[in-house]
N, C-alpha and C positions, 0 to 999 in steps of 0.2 A: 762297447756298444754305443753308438748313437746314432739320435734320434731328428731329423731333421724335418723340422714344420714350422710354425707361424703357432708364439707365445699365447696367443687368443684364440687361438682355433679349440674346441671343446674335446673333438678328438684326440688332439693332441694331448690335449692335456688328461684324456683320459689314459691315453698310453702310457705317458710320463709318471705318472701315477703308482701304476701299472711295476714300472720296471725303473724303479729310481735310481741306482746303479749306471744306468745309461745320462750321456751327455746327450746337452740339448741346444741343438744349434738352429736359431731362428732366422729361417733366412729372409725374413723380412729385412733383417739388421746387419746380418752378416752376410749374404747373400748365398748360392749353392755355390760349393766348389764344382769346379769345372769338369773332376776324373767321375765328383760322385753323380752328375749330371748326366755326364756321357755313359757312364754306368747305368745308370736305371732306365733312358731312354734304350738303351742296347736290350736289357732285360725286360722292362714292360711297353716300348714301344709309344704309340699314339696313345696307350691310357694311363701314362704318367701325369698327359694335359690335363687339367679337369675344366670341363668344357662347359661344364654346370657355375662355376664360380663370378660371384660379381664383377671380377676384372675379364673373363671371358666378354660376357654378356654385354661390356662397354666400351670391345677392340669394335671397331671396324673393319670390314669384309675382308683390307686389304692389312692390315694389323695381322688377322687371325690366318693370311694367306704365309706367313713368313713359316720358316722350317722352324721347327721344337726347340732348336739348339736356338733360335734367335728368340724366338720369344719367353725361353726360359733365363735367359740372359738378360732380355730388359725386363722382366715380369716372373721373378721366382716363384712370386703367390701364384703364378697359374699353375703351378705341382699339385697332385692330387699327396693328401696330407695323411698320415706320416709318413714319412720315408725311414723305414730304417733299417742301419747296416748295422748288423750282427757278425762280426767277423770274416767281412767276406762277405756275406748271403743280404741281396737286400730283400728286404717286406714293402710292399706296399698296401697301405690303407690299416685300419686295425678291425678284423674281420674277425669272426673265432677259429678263420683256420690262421690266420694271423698269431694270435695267440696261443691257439695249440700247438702251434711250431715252436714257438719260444718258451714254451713250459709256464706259462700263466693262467 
């Protein structure tokens, strides 16, 4: 299993917590791989972006106008956090159906 978000994020770290067994790939540092990118846009679509986040709020109009795939490419942190792949299955966010799926 792992787990991919940003080492600061509270969520994240509530997950990680959570499920320590899983790896944890911060893509602030490491950035997203590209399959598991194109994967969760495919699965969650437009609410992978998170549109609420400080790097959102200080694109510009025409920044924020680029396709998911571009601006998850030059801006990982705009991922809604945590992402994670469980065998196959990604989760997004840590929700308590989040965790009820995972048996936490």
């Amino acid at each position: 299993m792992k787990i991919y978000g940003i080492k600061t994020c509270d969520t994240c770290r509530k997950a990680l917590k959570a499920l320590p067994a899983a790896d944890f790939v911060d893509v602030r540092a490491e950035g997203l791989p590209d399959d598991v990118r194109d994967a969760a846009l495919a699965a969650f679509g437009d609410a992978f972006i998170n549109t609420r986040s400080t790097t959102w709020r200080g694109m510009s109009e025409d920044e924020r106008a680029n396709s998911p795939v571009e601006l998850l490419a030059a801006q990982p942190t705009l991922m809604k956090r945590p992402l994670i792949d469980a065998d196959g299955t990604l989760y997004l966010g840590w929700t308590k159906d989040v965790q009820a799926a995972l048996g936490v």
